[in-house]
C-alpha beads as a LAMMPS data file, in Angstrom:
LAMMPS data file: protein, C-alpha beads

430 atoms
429 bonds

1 atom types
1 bond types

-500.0 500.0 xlo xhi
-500.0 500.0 ylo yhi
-500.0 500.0 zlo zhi

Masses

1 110.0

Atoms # bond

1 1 1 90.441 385.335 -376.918
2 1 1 93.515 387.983 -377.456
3 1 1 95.004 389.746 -374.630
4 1 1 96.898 392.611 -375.474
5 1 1 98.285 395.602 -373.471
6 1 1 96.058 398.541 -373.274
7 1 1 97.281 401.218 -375.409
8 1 1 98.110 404.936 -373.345
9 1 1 95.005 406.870 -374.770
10 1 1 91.952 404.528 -375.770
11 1 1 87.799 405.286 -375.845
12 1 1 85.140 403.107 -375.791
13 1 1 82.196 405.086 -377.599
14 1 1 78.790 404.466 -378.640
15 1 1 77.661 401.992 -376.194
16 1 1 75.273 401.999 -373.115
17 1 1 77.206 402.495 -369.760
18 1 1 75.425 401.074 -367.063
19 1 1 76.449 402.020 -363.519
20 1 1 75.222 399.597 -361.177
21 1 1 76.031 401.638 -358.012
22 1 1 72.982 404.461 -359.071
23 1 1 71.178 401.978 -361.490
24 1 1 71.571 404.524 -364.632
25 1 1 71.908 403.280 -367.282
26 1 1 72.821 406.194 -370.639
27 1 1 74.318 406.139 -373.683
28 1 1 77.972 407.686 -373.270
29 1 1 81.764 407.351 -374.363
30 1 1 84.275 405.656 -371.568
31 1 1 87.950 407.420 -372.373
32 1 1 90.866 406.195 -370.861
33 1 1 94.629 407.322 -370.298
34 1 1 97.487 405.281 -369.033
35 1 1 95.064 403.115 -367.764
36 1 1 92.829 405.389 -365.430
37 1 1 89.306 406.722 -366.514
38 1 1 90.044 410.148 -367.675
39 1 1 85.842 410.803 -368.670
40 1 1 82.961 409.579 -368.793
41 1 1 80.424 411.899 -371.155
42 1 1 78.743 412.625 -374.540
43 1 1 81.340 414.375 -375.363
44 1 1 83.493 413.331 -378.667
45 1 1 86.907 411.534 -377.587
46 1 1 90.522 413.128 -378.638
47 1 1 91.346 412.695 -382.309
48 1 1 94.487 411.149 -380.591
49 1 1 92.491 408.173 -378.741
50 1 1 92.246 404.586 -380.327
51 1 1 88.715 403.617 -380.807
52 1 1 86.608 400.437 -379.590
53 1 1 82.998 401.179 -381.391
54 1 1 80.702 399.794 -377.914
55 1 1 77.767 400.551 -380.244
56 1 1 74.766 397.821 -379.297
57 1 1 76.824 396.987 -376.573
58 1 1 76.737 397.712 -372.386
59 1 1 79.518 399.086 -370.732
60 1 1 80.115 398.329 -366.878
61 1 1 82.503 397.305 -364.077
62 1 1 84.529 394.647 -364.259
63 1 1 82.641 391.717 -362.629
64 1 1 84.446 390.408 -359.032
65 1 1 83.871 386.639 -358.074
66 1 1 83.990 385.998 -354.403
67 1 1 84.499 382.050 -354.695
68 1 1 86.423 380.505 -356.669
69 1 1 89.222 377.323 -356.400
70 1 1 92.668 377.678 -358.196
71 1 1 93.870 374.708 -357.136
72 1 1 97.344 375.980 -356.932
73 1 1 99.502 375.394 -355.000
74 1 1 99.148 371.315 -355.350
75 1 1 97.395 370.483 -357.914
76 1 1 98.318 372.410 -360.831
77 1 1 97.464 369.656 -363.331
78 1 1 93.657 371.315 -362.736
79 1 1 94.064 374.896 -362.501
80 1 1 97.048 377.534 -361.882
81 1 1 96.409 380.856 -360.709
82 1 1 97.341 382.161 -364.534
83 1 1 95.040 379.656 -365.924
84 1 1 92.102 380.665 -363.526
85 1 1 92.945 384.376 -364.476
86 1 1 92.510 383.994 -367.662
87 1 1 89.413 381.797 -367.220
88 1 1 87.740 384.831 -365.080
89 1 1 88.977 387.564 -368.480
90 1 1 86.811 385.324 -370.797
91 1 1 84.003 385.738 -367.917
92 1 1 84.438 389.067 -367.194
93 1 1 85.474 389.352 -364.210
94 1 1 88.723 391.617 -363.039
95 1 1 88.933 390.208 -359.408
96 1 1 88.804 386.926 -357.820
97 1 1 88.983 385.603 -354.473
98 1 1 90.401 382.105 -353.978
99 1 1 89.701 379.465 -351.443
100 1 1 91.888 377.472 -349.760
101 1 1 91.615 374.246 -350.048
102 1 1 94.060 373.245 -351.653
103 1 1 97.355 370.952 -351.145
104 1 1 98.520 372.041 -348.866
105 1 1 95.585 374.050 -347.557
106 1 1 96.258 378.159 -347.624
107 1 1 96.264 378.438 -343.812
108 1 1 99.713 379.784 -342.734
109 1 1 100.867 383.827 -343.362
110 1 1 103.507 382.345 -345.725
111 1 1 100.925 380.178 -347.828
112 1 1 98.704 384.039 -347.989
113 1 1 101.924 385.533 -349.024
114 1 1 102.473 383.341 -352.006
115 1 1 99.534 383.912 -353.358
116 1 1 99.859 387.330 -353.302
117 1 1 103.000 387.487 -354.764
118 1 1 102.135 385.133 -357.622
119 1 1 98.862 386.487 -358.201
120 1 1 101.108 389.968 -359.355
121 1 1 101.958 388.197 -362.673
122 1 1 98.495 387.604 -363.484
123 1 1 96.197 389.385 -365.504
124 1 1 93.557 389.631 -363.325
125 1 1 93.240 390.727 -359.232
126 1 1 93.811 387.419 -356.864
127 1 1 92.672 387.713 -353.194
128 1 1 93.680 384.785 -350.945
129 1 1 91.014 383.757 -348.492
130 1 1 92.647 381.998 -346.019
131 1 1 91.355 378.712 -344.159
132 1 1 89.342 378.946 -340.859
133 1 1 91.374 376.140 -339.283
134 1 1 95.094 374.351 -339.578
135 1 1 95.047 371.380 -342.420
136 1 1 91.315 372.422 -342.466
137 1 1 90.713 370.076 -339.563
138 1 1 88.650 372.412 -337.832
139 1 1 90.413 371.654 -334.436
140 1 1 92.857 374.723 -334.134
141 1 1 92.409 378.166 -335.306
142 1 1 95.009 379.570 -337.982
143 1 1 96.862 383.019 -337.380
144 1 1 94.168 384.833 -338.575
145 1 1 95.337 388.688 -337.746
146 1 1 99.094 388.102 -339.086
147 1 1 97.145 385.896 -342.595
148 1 1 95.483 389.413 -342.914
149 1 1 98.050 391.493 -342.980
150 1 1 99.853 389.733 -345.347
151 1 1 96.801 389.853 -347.773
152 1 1 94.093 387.581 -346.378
153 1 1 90.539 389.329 -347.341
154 1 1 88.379 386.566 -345.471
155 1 1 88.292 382.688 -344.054
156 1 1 86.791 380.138 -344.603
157 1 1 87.256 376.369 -344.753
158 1 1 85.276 376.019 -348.203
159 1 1 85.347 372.518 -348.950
160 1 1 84.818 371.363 -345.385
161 1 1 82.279 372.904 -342.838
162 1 1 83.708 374.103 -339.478
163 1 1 81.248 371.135 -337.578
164 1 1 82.753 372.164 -333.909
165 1 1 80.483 374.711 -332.871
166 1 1 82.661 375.912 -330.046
167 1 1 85.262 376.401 -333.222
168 1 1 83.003 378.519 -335.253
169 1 1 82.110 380.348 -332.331
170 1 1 85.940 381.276 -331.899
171 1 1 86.345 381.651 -335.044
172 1 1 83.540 384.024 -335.563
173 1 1 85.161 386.403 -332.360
174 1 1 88.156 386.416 -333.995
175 1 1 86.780 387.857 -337.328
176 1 1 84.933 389.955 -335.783
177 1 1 87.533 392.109 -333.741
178 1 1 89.332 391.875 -337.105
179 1 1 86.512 393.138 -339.529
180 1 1 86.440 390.863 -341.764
181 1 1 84.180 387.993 -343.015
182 1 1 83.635 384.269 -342.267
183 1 1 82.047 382.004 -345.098
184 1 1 81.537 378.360 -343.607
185 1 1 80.997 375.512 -346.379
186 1 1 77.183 374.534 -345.072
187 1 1 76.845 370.864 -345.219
188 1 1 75.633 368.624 -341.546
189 1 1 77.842 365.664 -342.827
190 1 1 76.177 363.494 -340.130
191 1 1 72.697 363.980 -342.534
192 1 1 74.941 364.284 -345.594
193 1 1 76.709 360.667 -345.249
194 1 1 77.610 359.293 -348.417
195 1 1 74.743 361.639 -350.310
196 1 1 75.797 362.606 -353.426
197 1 1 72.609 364.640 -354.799
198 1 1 69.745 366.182 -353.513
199 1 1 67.298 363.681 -351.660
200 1 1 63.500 363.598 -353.673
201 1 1 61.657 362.183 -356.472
202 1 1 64.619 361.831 -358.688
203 1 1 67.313 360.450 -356.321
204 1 1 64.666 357.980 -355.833
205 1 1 64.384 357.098 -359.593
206 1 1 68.142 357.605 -360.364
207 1 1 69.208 354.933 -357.179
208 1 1 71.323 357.347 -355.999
209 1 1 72.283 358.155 -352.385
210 1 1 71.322 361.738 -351.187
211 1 1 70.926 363.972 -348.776
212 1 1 68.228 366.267 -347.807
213 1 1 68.222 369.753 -347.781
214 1 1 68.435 370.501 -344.181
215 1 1 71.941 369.017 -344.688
216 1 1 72.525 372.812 -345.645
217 1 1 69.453 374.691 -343.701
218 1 1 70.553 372.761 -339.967
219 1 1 74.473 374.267 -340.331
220 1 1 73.149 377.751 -342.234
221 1 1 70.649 378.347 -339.381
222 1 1 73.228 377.363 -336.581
223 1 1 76.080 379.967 -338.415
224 1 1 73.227 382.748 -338.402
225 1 1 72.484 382.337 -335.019
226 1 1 76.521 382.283 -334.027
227 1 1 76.933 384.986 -335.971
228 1 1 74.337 386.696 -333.839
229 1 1 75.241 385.590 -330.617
230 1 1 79.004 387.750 -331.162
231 1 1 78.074 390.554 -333.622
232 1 1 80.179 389.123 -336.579
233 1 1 80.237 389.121 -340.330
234 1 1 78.970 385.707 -341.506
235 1 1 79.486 385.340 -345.335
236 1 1 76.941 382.148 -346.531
237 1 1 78.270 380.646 -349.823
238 1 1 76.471 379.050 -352.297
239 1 1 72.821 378.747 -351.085
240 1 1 71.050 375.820 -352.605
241 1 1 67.745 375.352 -350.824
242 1 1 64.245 376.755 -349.960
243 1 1 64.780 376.426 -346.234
244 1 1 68.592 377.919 -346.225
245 1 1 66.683 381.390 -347.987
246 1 1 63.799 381.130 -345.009
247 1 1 66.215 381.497 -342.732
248 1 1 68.479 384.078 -343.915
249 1 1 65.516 386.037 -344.877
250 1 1 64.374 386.207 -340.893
251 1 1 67.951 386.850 -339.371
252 1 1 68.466 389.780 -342.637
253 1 1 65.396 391.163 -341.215
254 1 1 67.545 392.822 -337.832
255 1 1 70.940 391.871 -338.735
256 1 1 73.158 394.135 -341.376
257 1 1 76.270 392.088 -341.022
258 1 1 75.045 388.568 -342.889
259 1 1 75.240 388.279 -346.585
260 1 1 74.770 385.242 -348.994
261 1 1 75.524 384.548 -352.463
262 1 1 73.954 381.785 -355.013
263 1 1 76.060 379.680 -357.626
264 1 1 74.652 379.769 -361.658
265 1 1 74.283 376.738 -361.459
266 1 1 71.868 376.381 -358.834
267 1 1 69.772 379.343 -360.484
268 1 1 69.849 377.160 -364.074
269 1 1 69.632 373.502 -363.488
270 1 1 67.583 371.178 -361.454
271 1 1 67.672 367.799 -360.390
272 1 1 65.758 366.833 -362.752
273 1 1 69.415 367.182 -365.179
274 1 1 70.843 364.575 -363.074
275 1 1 68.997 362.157 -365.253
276 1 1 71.932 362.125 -367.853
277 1 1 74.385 361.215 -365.155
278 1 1 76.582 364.077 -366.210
279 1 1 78.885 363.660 -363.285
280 1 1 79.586 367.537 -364.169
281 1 1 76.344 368.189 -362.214
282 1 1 77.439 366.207 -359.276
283 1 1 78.550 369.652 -357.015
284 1 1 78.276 370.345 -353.251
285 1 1 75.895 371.730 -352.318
286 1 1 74.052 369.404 -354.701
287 1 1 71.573 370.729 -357.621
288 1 1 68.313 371.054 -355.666
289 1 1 64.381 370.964 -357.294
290 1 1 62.431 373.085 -358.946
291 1 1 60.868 374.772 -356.108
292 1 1 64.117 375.574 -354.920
293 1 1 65.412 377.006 -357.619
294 1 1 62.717 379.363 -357.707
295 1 1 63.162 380.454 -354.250
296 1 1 66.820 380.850 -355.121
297 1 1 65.578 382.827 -358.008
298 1 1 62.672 384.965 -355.856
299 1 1 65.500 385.478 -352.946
300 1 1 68.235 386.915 -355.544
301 1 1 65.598 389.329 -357.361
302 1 1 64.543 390.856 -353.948
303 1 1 68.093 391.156 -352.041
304 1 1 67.634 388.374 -350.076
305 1 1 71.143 386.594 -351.656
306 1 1 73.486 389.514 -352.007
307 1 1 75.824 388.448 -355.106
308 1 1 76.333 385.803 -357.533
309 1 1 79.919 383.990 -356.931
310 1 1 80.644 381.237 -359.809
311 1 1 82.514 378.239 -357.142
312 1 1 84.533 377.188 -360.172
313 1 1 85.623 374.356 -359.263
314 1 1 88.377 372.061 -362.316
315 1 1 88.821 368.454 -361.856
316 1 1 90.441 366.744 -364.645
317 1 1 88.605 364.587 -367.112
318 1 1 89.772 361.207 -365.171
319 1 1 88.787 362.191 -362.056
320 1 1 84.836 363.027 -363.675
321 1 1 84.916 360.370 -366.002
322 1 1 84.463 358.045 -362.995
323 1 1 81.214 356.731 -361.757
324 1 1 78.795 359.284 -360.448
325 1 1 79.445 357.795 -356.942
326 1 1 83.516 357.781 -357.269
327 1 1 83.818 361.268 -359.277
328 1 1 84.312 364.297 -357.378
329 1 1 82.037 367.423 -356.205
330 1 1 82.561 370.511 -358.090
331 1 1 82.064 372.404 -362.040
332 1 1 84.113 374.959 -363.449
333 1 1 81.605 378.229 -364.023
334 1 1 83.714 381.443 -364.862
335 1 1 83.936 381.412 -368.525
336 1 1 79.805 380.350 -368.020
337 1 1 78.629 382.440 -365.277
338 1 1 77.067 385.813 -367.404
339 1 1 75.343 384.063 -370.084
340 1 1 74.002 381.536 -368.055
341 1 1 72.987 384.029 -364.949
342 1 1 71.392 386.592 -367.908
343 1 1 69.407 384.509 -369.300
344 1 1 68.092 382.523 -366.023
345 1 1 67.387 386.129 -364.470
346 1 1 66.746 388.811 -367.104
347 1 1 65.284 387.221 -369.915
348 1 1 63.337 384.157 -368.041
349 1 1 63.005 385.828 -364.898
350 1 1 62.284 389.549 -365.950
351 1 1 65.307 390.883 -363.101
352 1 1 66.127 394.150 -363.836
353 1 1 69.461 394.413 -365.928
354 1 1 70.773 397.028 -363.686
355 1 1 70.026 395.023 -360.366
356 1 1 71.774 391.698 -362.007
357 1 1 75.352 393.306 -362.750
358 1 1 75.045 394.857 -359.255
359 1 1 74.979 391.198 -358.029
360 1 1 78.233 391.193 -359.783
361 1 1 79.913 394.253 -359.171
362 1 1 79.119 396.380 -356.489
363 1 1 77.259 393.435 -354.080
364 1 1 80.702 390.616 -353.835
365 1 1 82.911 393.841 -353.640
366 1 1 81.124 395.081 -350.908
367 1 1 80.902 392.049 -349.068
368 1 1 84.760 391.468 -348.942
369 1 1 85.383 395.723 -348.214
370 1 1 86.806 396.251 -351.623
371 1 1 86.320 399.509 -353.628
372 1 1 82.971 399.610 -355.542
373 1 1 83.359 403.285 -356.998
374 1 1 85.142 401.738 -360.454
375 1 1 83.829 404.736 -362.526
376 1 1 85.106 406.956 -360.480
377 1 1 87.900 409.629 -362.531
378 1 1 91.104 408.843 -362.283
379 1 1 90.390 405.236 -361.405
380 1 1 91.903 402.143 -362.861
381 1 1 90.030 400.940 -365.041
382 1 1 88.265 397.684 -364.415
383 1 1 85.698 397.161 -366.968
384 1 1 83.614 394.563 -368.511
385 1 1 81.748 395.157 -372.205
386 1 1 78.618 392.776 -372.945
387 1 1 76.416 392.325 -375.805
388 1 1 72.998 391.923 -373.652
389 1 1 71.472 390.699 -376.867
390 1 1 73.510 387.589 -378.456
391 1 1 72.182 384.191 -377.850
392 1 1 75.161 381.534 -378.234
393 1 1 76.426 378.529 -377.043
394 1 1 78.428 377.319 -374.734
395 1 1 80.909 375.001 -376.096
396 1 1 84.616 373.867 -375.406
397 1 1 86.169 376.903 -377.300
398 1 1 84.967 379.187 -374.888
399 1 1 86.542 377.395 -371.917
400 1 1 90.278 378.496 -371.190
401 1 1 90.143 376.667 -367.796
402 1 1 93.226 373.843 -367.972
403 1 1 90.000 371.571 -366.593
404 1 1 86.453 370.722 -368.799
405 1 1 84.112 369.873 -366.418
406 1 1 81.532 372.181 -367.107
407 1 1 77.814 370.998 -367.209
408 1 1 77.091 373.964 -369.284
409 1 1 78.606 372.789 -372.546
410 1 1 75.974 373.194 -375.299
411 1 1 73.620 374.291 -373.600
412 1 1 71.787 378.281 -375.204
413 1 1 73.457 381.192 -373.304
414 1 1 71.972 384.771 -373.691
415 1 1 74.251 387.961 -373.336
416 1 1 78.361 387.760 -374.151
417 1 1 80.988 389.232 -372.849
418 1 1 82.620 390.713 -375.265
419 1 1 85.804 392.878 -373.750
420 1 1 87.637 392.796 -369.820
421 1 1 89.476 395.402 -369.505
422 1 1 91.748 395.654 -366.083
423 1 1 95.411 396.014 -364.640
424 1 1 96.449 397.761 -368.323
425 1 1 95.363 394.699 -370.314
426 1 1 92.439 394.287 -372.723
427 1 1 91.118 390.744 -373.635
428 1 1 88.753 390.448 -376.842
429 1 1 86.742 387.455 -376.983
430 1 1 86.022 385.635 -379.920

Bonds

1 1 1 2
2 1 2 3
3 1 3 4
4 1 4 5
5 1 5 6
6 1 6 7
7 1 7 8
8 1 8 9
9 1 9 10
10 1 10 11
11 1 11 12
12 1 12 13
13 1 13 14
14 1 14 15
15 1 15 16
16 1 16 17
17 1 17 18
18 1 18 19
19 1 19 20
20 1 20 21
21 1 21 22
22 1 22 23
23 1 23 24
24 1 24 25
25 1 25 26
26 1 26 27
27 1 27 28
28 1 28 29
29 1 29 30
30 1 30 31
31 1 31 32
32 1 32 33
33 1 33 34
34 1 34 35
35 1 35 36
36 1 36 37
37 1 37 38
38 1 38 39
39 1 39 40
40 1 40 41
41 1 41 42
42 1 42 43
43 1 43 44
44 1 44 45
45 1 45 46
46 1 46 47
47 1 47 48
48 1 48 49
49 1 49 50
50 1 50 51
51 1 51 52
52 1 52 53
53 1 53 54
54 1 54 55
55 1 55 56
56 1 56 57
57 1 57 58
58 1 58 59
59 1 59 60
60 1 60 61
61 1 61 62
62 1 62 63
63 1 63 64
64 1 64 65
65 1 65 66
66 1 66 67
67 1 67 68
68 1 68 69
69 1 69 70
70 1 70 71
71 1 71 72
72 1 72 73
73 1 73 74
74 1 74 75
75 1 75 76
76 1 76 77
77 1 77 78
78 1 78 79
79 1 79 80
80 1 80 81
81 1 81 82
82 1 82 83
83 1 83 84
84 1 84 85
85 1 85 86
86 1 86 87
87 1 87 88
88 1 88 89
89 1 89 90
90 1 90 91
91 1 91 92
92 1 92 93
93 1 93 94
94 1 94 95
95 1 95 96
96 1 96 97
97 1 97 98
98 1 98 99
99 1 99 100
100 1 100 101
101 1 101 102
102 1 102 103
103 1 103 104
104 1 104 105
105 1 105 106
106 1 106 107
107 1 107 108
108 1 108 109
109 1 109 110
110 1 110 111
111 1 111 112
112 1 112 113
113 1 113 114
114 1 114 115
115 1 115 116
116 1 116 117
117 1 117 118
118 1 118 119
119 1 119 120
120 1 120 121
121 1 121 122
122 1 122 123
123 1 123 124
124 1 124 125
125 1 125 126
126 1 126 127
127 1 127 128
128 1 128 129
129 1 129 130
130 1 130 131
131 1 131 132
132 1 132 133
133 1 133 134
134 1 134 135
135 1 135 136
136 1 136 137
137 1 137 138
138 1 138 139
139 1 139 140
140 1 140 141
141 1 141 142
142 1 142 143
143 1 143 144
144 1 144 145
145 1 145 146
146 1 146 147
147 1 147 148
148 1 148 149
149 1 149 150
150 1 150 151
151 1 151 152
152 1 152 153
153 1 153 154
154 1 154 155
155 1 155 156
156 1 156 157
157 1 157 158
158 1 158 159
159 1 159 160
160 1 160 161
161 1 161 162
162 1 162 163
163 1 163 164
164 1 164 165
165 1 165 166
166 1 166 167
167 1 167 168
168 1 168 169
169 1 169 170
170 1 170 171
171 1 171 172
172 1 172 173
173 1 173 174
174 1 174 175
175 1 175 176
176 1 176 177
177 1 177 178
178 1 178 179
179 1 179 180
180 1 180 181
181 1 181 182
182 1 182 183
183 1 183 184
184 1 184 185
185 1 185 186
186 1 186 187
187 1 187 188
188 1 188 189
189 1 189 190
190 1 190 191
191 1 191 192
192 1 192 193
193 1 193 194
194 1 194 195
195 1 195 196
196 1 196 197
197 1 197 198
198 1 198 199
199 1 199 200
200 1 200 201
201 1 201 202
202 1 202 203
203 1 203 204
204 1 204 205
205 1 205 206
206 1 206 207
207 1 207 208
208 1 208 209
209 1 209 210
210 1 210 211
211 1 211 212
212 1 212 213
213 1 213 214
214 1 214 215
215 1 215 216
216 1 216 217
217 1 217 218
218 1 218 219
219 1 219 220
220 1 220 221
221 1 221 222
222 1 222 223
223 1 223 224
224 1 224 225
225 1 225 226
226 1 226 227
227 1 227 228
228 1 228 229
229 1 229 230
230 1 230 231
231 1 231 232
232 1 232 233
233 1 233 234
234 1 234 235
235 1 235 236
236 1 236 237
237 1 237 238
238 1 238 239
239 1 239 240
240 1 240 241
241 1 241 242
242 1 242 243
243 1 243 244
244 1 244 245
245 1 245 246
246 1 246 247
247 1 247 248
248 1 248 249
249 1 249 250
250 1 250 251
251 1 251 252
252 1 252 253
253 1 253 254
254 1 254 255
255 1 255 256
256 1 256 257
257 1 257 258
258 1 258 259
259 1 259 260
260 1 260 261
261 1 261 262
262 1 262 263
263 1 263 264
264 1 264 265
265 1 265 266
266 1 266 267
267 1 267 268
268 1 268 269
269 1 269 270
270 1 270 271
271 1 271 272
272 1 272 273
273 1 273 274
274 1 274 275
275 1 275 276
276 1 276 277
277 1 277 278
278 1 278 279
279 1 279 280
280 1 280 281
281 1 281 282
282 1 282 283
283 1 283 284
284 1 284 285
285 1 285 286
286 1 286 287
287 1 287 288
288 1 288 289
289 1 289 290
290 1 290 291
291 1 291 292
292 1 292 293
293 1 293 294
294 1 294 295
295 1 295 296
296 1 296 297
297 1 297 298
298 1 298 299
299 1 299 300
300 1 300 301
301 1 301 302
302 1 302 303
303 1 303 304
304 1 304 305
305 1 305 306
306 1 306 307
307 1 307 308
308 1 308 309
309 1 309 310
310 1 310 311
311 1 311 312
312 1 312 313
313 1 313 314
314 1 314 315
315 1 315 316
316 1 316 317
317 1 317 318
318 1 318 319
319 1 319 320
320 1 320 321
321 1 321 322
322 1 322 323
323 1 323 324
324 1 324 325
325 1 325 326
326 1 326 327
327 1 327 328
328 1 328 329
329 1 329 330
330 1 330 331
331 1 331 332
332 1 332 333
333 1 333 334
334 1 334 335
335 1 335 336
336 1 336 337
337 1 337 338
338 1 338 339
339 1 339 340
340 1 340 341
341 1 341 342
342 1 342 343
343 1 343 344
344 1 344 345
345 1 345 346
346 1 346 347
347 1 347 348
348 1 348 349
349 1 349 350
350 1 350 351
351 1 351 352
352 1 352 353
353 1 353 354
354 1 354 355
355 1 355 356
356 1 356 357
357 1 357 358
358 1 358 359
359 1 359 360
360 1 360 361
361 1 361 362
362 1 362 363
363 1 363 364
364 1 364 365
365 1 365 366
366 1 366 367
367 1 367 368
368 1 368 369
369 1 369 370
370 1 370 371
371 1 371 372
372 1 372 373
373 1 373 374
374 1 374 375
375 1 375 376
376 1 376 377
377 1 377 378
378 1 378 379
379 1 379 380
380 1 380 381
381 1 381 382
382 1 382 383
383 1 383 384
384 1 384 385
385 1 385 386
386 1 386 387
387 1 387 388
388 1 388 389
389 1 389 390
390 1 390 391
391 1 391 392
392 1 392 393
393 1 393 394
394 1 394 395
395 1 395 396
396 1 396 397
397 1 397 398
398 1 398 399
399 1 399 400
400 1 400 401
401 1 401 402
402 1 402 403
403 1 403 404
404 1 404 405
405 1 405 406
406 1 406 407
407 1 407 408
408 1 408 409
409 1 409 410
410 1 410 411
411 1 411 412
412 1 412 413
413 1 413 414
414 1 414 415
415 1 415 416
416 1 416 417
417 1 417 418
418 1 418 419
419 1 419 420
420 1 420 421
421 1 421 422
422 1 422 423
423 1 423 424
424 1 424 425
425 1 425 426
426 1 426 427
427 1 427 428
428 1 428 429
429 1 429 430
């Protein structure tokens, strides 16, 4: 990949621009001065402008992610906030929102602060979400109004679920007189125990402890009803199972403020994979069966999960290099996420192009109250450029994460990102 500063007067011509806020989709040219859209049209660019030829190629917003881990500050050995950045420019995406758990946790208005400040020297947009609780303990409430106005976009205690119901109740009021979201990790750890995939057919084969799925459904269906019970914004994250979708799908029915979002991995693997022992696939929630990854599948094609949000999560090689049992949850997925989530859903799944970048775009921004309008003149530009067509695969040059634990590695992709254009940088992948 080369990252190079955008020059004053560039135009990206001959390729399809797809805007997923109307679902149009024409052929146009995208011109751009000192960094803001100056036109979108037919029309021939300046003589002046330098030219990218888009030609065969779709032209879009920059992809957000709602959910990924940085790891920094604490364990930088994994991933820094300019590593992750540049991770999420391979994949597309222009804006990220990080959890925090990490070491220590990002639960104090000075933790929020840092991250704002050092996310400034990265190439892409960082957005601190800031932890539900103190330490993550999910006894005391952090300073929730004074985290936001130093940056905070939502909380969450991603990692751990908020198992005090009186807590999450709290919690929930709070966020609610503040307008923002809560996104609670959804795991019953009583059911969960020592589970370390999916409970069925193959757990049983493999000898491997699991859990079932209403280790998710029991703590998704008690958050819904919470969220409810005080009129707040209740963000579910990565939604794994059959009976977590039945759920949302009821409370969705009379209830505008819920929203959920599904991991790529969950939409391309099974736990029928697990029979390799990649300890890459070991992830919380864990990969669930077949019939659940068609209902995730079904639920994302008719609204039912809002967005797709990658959960990248690096461990180094030692730590997943240990027995399935020892090595820890979690798989990197931005450098991944399109050509996996394109092929699953367009070409396997027939999902309207249009409808799968607004699970990218428009959907996660919404969610966290960003601005959606990105082709609006006189906008920064924030744009992603993908060849819809090139089949390729995945394979340890194309990850620029400082961790490997990806359970995608040579396996076929379809569709590539092939430019990211935000904050007056433009990265060309190879």
């Amino acid at each position: 990949m080369k990252i190079s500063r955008l020059n004053k007067n560039i135009a990206l011509i001959g390729g399809t621009i797809l805007d997923p806020i109307n679902g149009n989709e024409k052929k146009g040219n995208v011109h751009i001065v000192d960094g803001k859209i100056k036109s979108i049209s037919n029309k021939k660019p300046p003589k002046s402008a330098t030219i990218i030829d888009c030609k065969g190629l779709i032209i879009t917003h920059g992809f957000c992610d709602i959910h990924s881990h940085f790891r920094e500050p604490g364990r930088e050995d994994k991933e820094t906030l300019e590593s992750g950045a540049i991770a999420a420019l391979v994949g597309g995406f222009t804006r990220v929102c990080v959890m925090p758990n990490t070491d220590p946790p990002i639960d104090s208005p000075e933790s929020i602060r840092y991250i704002v400040d050092r996310s400034e020297e990265c190439p892409v947009y960082i957005h601190p979400i800031g932890a539900i609780s103190k330490n993550q303990h999910g006894e005391e409430l952090t300073e929730m109004a004074i985290m936001i106005s130093e940056g905070a976009v939502a909380f969450s205690d991603d990692g751990l679920p908020v198992t005090d119901s009186r807590i999450m109740r709290n919690a929930l009021e709070y966020a609610n007189m503040l307008g923002i979201p809560l996104i609670n990790h959804a795991e019953d750890l009583c059911l969960k125990q020592d589970g370390v995939m999916h409970e069925g057919t193959i757990s049983t084969q493999l000898g491997l402890p699991s859990s079932p799925d209403l280790t998710e459904s029991n703590m998704v269906h008690r958050d819904l009803e919470l969220s409810e019970l005080t009129g707040a914004r209740l963000h579910v994250p990565h939604v794994s199972s059959a009976k977590s979708i039945n759920h949302i799908r009821k409370i969705k029915e009379n209830n505008l403020k819920i929203s959920a979002e599904v991991s790529p991995h969950h939409l391309f693997f099974t736990d029928e994979d697990l029979v390799t022992f990649d300890t890459n696939l070991k992830v919380a929630p864990p990969i669930r069966s077949r019939f659940d990854r068609k209902s995730l599948i079904k639920a994302l094609k008719d609204g039912t999960i809002d967005c797709i949000a990658t959960d990248h999560a690096p461990h180094t090689i030692e730590e997943k290099e240990a027995t399935f049992d020892l090595a820890p949850f979690g798989m990197i997925g931005l450098e991944s996420c399109f050509g996996a989530v394109y092929k699953t859903m367009v070409v396997e799944n027939n999902m309207k192009r249009t409808e799968l970048v607004k699970a990218l775009t428009v959907n996660p921004r919404k969610i966290m109250g960003f601005d959606y309008d990105l082709f609006k003149i006189g906008k920064e530009a924030e744009i992603t450029v993908f060849d819809p067509h090139k089949d390729w695969v995945f394979s340890h040059n194309n990850i620029y994460s400082k961790s490997k634990n990806s359970a995608f590695l040579d396996k076929k992709m379809v569709g590539h990102v092939e430019y990211t254009i935000v904050k007056g940088h433009i990265a060309k992948n190879n």
